[in-house]
N, C-alpha and C positions, 0 to 999 in steps of 0.2 A: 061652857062653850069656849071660853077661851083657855081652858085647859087643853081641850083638844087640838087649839090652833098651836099652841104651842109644844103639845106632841107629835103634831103634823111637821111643826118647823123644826122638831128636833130629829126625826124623822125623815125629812126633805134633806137635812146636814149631814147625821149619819148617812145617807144613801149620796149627797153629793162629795163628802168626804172619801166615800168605797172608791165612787167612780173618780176620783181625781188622784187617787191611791191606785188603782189595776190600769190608770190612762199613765199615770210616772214610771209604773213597771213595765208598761209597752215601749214607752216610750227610750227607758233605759234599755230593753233588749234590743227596741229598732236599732237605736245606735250602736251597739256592740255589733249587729248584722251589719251594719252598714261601715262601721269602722272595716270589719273582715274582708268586707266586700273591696272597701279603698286598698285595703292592703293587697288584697287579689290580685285587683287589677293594676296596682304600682308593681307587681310581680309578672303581669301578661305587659305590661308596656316592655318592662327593661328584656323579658323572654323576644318580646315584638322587636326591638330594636334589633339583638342578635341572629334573629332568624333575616330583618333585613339586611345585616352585615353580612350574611353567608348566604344570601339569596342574589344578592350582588356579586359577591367573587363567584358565584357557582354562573350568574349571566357571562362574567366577563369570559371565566374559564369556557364557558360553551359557543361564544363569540369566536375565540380564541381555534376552536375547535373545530368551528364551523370554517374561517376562512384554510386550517389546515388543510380542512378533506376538499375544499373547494380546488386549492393547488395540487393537491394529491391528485385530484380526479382528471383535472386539466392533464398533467404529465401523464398518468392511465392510458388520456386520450390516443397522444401522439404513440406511447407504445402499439395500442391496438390498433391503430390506422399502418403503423410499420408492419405488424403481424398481419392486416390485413392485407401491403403490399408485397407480402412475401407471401401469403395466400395464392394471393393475383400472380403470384410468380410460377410458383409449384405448379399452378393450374395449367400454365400457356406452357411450361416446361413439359408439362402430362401431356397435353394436350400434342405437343410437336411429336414426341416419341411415341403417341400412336398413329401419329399421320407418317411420321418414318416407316414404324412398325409396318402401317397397313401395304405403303407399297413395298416393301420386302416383300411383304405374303404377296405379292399380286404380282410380282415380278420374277418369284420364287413358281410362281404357280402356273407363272406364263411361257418361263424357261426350264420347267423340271423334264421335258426331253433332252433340252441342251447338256442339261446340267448331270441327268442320268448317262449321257452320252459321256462326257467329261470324266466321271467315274469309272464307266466302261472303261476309255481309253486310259486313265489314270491308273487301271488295275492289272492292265494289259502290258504296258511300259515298266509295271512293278517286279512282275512276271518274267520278264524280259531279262530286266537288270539283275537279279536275282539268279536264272540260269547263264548268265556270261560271267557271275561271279564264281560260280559252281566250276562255270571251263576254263576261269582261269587260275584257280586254285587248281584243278586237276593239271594243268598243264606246266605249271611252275615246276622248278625243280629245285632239290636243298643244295646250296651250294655251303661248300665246307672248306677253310682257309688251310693248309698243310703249309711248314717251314719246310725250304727249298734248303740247296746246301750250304750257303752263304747265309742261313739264319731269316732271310727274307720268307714272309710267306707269302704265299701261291694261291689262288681261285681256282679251284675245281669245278666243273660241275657234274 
């Protein structure tokens, strides 16, 4: 019997010798994972640091940017309010030149007797002028200059 205990206990040693052998070999890979791991992330810190270095100038650059279009927009303003008073202008400008326009026509349309009258008579006077130009081109005569005997010239008609 106490052979057996001491196959047991050699037994119990082999088996706790395995397990303290495959526990050092875990234990070496954990750390090898875990070293990897440290290095990892000493690789995502110094990556982390640069990304906050360029995430800052890219805040300031858009800060930057933002008060531009801010002033931008301002000045924008004052143009389109001038366009908008010259809008205002063209409009009341439109606006007078059909109130002109409208009483032409109404005045046009009030005195278009008068006015056909005016023409009549305008055409009548043309008429006029036209045959006294007629009689007095018919009635003129050529006058032609002849030297006299003294060398002086002379009017004939």
């Amino acid at each position: 019997m106490i052979v057996i205990l001491y196959i047991a206990a050699l037994v119990a040693a082999v088996g706790f010798l395995v397990l303290c052998i495959g526990l050092t070999m875990t234990l070496n890979s954990l750390k090898t994972t875990l070293n990897n791991v440290a290095n990892t992330m000493a690789g995502i810190e110094s990556q982390m640091q640069g990304i906050t270095r360029e995430t800052t100038s890219l805040l300031e650059k858009t800060n930057s940017l933002a008060e531009d279009i801010q002033d931008k927009s301002q000045q924008l303003n004052t143009v389109v309010q001038a366009v908008k008073g010259f809008g205002d202008s063209v409009n009341g400008l439109n606006n007078s030149v059909q109130q002109v326009t409208s009483s032409i026509y109404s005045n046009v349309s009030k005195n278009s007797d008068q006015i056909a009258q005016v023409i009549q008579w305008s055409n009548a006077f043309m008429g006029i002028r036209g045959k006294m130009k007629e009689r007095k081109a018919n009635n003129e005569t050529v006058s032609v200059s002849t030297p006299d005997e003294n060398g002086k010239r002379k009017r004939r008609k």
